[in-house]
Legacy VTK file of the C-alpha trace (Angstrom):
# vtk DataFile Version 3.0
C-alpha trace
ASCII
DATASET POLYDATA
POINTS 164 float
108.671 67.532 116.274
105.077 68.425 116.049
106.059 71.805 114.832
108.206 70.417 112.192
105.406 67.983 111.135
103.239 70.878 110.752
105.850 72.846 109.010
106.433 70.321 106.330
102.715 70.196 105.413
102.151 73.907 104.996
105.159 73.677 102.853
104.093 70.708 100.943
100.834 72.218 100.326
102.184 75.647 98.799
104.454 73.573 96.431
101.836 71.489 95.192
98.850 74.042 95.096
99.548 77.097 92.637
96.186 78.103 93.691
96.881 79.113 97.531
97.875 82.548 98.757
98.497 82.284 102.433
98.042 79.831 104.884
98.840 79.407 108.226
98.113 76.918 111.487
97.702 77.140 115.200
99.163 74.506 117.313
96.530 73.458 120.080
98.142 72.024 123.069
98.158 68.510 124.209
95.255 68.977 126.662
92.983 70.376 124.171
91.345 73.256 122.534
89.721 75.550 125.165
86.728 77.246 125.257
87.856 80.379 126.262
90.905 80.265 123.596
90.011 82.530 120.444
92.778 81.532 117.807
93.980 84.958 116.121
95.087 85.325 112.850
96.704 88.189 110.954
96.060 88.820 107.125
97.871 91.143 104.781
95.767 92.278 102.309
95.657 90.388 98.962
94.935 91.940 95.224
91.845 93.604 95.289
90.642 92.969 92.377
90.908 89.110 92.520
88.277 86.801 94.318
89.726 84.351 97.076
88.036 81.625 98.547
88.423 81.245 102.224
88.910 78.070 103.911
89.439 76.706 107.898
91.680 73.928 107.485
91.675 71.475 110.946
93.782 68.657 111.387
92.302 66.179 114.109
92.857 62.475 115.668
90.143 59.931 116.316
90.311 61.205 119.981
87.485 64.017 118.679
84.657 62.524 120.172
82.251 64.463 118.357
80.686 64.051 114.824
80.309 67.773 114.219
82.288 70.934 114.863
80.810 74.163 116.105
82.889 77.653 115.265
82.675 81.323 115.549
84.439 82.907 113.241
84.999 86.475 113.294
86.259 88.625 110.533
87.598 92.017 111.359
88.643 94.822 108.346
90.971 96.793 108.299
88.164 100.396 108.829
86.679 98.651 111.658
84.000 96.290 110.394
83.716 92.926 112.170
81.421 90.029 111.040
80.913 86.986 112.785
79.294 83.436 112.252
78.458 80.838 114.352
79.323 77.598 111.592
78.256 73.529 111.701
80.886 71.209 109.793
80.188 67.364 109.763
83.272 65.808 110.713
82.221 61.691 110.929
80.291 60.009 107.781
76.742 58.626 108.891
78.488 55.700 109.747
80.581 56.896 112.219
83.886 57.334 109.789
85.666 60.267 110.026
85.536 62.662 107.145
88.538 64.262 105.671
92.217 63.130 104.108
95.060 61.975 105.336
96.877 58.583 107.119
95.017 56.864 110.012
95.990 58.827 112.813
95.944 62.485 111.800
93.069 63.439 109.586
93.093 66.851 107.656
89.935 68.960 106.847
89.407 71.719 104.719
86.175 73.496 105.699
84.245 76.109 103.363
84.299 79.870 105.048
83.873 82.267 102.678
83.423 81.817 98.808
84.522 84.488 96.450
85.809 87.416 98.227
87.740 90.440 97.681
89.821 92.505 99.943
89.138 95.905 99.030
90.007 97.471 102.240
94.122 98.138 102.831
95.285 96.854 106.137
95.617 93.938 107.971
92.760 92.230 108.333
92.139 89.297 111.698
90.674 86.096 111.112
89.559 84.990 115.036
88.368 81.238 115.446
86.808 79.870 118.523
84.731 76.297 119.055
81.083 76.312 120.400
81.249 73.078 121.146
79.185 71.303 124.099
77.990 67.714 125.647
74.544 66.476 124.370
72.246 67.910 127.572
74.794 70.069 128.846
74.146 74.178 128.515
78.410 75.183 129.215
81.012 74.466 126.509
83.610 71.601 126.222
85.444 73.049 128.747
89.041 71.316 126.707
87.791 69.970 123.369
90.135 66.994 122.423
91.502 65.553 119.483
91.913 68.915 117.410
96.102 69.343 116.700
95.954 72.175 114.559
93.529 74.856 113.533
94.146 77.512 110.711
93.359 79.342 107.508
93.917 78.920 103.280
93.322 81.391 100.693
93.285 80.598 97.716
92.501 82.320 94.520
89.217 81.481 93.304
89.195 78.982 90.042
85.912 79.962 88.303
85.496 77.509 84.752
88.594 75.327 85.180
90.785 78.111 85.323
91.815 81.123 87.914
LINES 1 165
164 0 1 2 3 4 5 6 7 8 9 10 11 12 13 14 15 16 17 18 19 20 21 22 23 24 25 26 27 28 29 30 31 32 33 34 35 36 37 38 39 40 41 42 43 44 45 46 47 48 49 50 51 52 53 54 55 56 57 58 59 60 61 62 63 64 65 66 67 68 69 70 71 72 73 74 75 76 77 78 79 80 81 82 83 84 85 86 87 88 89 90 91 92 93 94 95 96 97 98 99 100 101 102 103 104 105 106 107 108 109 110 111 112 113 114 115 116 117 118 119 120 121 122 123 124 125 126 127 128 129 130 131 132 133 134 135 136 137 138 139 140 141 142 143 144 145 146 147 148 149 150 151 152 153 154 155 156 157 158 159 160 161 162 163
């Protein structure tokens, strides 16, 4: 069922935004994101001489106990070259509130990565995601971070003065 759920909002998004190129989710399981688990994701080269914005899209309950999120995200290129970030996203308002759309229980996010890029190398390129999240005080990671469903990836072409 969850699969289906998540199925029908890729799909709904593609219809509705001529903008994206690809997109795709990981399902986290029921006990929770782990700290160990690097999410992996495959991408086939787009036009090269376009510019796509880059996006982590997170869907999440009120279970996330946190108010921020903490990833490192690692690009790798097709030749070789791998760049990584360590990233901060607010996910509550100052008043506690979650932040992002969606009905009460499942909240969806769509969180800034990369702004304006090109993929000028041919190949498959690997989008790797992993959270950095930890306990006020404590020095080891959230062991099973809870209250994350789905983690993934949106390109979309680049709209620069209104249009693409």
């Amino acid at each position: 069922m969850k699969k289906l759920l998540c199925l029908l909002a890729i799909m709904s998004l593609i219809s509705c935004d001529d903008q994206l190129v690809s997109a795709d989710y990981y399902d986290v399981p029921p006990s929770g994101w782990d700290i160990k688990d690097m999410v992996s994701f495959q991408i086939e080269p787009q036009d090269s001489t376009i510019a796509y914005d880059l996006f982590i899209n997170l869907r999440n309950t009120h279970d996330y106990e946190y108010n921020n999120l903490w990833l490192i995200s690692q690009i790798k290129f097709p030749q070789g070259k791998v760049v990584t970030d360590t990233l901060q996203y607010r996910m509550t308002a100052s008043d506690g509130k979650f932040l992002g759309t969606g009905s009460s229980d499942v909240l969806e996010n769509k969180l800034w990565l990369k702004e304006g890029i090109r993929f000028r190398e041919s190949g498959t390129y690997q989008l790797a995601l992993k959270h950095a999240m930890r306990k006020t005080g404590e020095v080891n990671g959230d062991a099973q971070l809870k209250g994350i469903l789905n983690v993934g990836y949106s390109i979309e072409k680049q709209v620069q003065n209104g249009s693409n």
